[in-house]
C-alpha positions in Angstrom: 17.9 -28.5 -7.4 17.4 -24.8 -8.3 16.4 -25.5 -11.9 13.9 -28.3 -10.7 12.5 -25.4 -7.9 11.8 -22.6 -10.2 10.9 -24.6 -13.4 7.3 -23.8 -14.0 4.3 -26.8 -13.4 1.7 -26.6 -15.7 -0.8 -28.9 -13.7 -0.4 -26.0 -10.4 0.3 -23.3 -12.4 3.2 -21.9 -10.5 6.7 -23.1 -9.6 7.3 -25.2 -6.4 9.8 -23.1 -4.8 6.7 -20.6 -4.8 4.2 -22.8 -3.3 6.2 -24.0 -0.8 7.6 -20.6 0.5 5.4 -17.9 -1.4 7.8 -16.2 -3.0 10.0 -16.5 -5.5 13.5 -17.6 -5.7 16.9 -15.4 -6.4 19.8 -16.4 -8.4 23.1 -16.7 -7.1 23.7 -13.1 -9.4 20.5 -11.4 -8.8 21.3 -11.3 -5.0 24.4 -10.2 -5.6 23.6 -7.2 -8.3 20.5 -5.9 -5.4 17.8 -4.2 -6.1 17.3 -3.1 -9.4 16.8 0.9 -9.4 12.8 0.6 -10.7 12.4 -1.8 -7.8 13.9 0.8 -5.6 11.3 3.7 -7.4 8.3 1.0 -6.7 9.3 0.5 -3.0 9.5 3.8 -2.3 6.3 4.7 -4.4 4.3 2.0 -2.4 5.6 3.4 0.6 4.6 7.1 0.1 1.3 5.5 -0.8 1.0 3.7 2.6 1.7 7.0 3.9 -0.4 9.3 2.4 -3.2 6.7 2.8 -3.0 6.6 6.8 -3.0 10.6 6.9 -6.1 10.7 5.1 -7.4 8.5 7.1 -6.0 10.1 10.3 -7.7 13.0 9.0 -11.0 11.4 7.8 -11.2 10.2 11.8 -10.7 13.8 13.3 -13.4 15.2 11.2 -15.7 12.8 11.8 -14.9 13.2 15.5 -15.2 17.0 15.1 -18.5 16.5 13.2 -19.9 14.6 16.1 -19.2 17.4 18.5 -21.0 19.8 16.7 -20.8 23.2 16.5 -19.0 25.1 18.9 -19.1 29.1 20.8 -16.9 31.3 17.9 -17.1 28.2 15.4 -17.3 29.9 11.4 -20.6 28.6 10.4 -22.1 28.7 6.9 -25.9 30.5 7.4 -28.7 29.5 4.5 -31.2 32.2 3.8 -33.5 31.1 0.7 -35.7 34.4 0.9 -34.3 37.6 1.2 
């Protein structure tokens, strides 16, 4: 049954253990063995990712708050003189 699952259709382009479940099936050894250690790398790459992504974001959303305030008594403000 495994070997019909994960053998490869040609007409849906995919195996059927994929189509029915959405991922993909592990062998009796490959469950046993674990992760692999590059697996382990991309996990925790992906992760930092993730991370870093929803502090910029965080971050994005405080300044845009802090722009919306305006400037503020004792704020450091930039001031633009063309003509001296």
């Amino acid at each position: 049954m495994f070997a019909l699952n994960t053998s490869f259709d040609g007409t849906r382009l995919d195996t059927p253990f994929y189509l029915i479940h959405g991922w993909d099936p592990q062998s009796t050894l490959k469950a046993m063995l674990g992760p692999t250690p590059s697996t382990c790398a991309e996990d925790l790459r992906n992760k930092v990712r993730r991370h870093r992504s929803d502090i910029q974001t965080q971050k994005w959303k405080e300044l845009s708050e802090r722009l919306k305030i305006g400037f503020q008594k004792g704020d450091a403000v930039w001031l633009y003189i063309p003509k001296l």
